[in-house]
N, C-alpha and C positions, 0 to 999 in steps of 0.2 A: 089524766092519762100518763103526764112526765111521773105521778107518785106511784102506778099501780109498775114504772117499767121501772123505776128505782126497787121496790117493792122485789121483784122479779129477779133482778140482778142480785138484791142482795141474795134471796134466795138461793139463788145457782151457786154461788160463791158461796153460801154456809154449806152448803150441801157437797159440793165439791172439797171443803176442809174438811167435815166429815167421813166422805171414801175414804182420801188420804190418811187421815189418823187410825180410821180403823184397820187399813191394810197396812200400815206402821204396825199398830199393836199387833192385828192376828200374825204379821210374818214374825215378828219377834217373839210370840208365843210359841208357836210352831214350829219353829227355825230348830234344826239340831247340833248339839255340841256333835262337832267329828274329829277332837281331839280322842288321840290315841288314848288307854290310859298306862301304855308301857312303850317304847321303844328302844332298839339297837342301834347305834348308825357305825358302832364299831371305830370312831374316830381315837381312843386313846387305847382303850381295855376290853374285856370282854362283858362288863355290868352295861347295864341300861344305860339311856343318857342323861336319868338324871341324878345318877349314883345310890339310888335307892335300891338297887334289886341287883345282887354281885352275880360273877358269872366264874367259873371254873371250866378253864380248858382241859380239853381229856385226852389223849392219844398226840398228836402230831399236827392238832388244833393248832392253829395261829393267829393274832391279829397282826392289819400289817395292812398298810396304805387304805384306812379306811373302810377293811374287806377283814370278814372272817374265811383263814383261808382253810380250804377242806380236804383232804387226798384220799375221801372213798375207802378208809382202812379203820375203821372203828374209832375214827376221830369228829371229836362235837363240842359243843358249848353244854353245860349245864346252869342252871340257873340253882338262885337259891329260894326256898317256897315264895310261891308271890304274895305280896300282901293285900291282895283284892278276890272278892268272889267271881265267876266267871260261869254262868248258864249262857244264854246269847252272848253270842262273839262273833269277830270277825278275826282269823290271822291271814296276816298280808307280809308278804314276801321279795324284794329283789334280789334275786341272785343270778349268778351266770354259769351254767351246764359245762362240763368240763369234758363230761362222755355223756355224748344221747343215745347210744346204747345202753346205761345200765339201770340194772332193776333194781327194786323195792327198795327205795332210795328214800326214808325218810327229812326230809326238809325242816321243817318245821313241826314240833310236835306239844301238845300241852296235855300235860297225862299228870295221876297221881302220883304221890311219892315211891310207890311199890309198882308201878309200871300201870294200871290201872285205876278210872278209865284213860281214855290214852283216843287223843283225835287227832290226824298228823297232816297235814299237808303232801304229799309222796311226788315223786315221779318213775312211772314204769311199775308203778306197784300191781293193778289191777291189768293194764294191757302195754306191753311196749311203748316208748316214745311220748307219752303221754301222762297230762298232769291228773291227781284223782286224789280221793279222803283217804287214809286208813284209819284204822280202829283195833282195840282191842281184841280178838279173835273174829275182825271183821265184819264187828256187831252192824256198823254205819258202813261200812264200803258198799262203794256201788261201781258200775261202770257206764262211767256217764255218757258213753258212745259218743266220744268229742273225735275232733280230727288231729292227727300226731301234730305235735309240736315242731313248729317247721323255724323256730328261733336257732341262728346257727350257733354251736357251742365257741363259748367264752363270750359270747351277748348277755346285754342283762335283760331278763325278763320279769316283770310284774306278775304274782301268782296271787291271787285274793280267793278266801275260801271262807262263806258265810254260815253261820251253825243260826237257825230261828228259833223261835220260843216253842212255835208248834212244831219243829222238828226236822223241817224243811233245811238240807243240803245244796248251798248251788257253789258253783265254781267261777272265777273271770281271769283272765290272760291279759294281759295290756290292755286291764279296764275294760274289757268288753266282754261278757256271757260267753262261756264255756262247757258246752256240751248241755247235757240236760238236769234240770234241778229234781231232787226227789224227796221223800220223806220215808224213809227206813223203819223197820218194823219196833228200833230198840230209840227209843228218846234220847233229846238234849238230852246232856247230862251237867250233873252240878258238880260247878270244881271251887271247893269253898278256900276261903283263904287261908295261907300258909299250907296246907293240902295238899297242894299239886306245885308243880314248878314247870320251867318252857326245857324242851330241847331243842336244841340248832344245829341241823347237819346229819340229824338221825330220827329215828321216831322210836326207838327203844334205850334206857339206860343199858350200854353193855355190861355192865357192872352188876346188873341184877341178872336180866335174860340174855344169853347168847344166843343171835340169831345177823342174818343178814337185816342191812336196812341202813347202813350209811351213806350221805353224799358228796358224789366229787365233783365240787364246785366252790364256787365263793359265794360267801353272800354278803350283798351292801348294805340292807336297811330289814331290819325286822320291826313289825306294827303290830301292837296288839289293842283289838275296841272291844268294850263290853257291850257291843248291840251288834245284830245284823245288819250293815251295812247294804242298802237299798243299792240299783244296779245304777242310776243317775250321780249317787253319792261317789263310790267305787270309779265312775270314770271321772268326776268332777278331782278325786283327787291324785287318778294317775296322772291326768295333763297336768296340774299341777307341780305335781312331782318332775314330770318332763321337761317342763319349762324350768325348773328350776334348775337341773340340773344339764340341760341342752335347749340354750337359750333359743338359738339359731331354729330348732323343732317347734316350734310354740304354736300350737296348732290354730 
């Protein structure tokens, strides 16, 4: 009897190492890198942060206490081509609204060299007060029927804007789902390397097409992922973000 409960025990205990190991392996398989594979944080210059991807200021662009500062007048960041492909993405954005009144406000944009294609992060583009996608002659715009953006101006706010493989558009605000996700009739598009480059502060070169579309605002941190960023991921790294930067907030 004492050998069948020895017996037993070991059992339970090989068996029990077993779970363990294998939910070590499968979570380490599964597990996703959610390293950016570009960022801003605007601490020295206008290049990336890890000096690999330069950045040219345009109009009355500035850097300056960690912030690219913006005044709404045809001034931006240009980057120089990036050196990575880009179909699935994620761009993510803090910056702080200067006027919530103004429109077609390119934020963030990652477009060809000749302006085209062109996916932008906006605010006020499609409806007032409100954050949304632009696109090249509005191939991907939608109006994602969200509620106005009630962040008061000179706040900083989190803007994450997911592009998927099937095609699928959604939007997040302070890490959390923004209006409605959809799938547009014109596809991902592929932005192969050297190809395309980022704008910051606009979502058109003015230098090619004159048109409205600059922003008046700062911005603190620009992220760029080569995957769609899931909606768990997306708040897992604005509290993150939050804590780090306002300890006391730490949710």
């Amino acid at each position: 009897m004492k050998c069948l409960k020895y017996k037993k025990a070991c059992l339970y205990a090989a068996l029990f190492s077993l779970v363990i190991l294998l939910e070590h392996t499968y979570g380490e398989k599964n597990s996703r890198d959610l390293t950016p594979v570009a960022v801003w944080t605007f601490e020295k210059d206008p290049g990336d942060s890890t000096g690999t991807i330069q950045g040219e200021l345009i109009g009355n662009a500035k850097v300056e206490n960690g912030r690219l500062i913006l005044d709404g007048k045809n001034s931006y960041l240009q980057t120089t081509p990036l050196p990575f492909s880009l179909r699935e993405k994620t761009i993510s954005v803090r910056c702080a609204n200067k006027n919530k009144d103004q429109r077609y406000a390119g934020v963030v944009a990652v477009t060809g060299l000749q302006g085209v294609p062109n996916d932008t992060v906006c605010y006020g583009y499609v409806e007032p007060k409100r954050w949304g996608p632009g696109s090249e002659w509005a191939f991907r715009s939608a109006n994602l029927q969200a509620a106005e953006d009630k962040t008061p101006e000179n706040e900083i706010v989190e803007v994450d804007a997911t592009y998927s493989q099937d095609g699928e558009i959604a939007f997040y605000v302070n890490g959390k789902p923004y209006g409605k996700k959809y799938n547009p009739d014109s596809p991902t598009q592929d932005y192969r390397s050297k190809r395309y480059k980022l704008l910051i502060g606009t979502g058109i070169d003015h230098r090619i097409q004159k048109a409205a579309g600059s922003f008046n605002g700062d911005i603190d941190e620009v992220s760029i992922y080569d995957k769609a960023l899931k909606p768990e991921e997306i708040e897992r790294i604005y509290h993150k973000k939050q804590s780090a930067t306002n300890p006391q907030q730490n949710p």
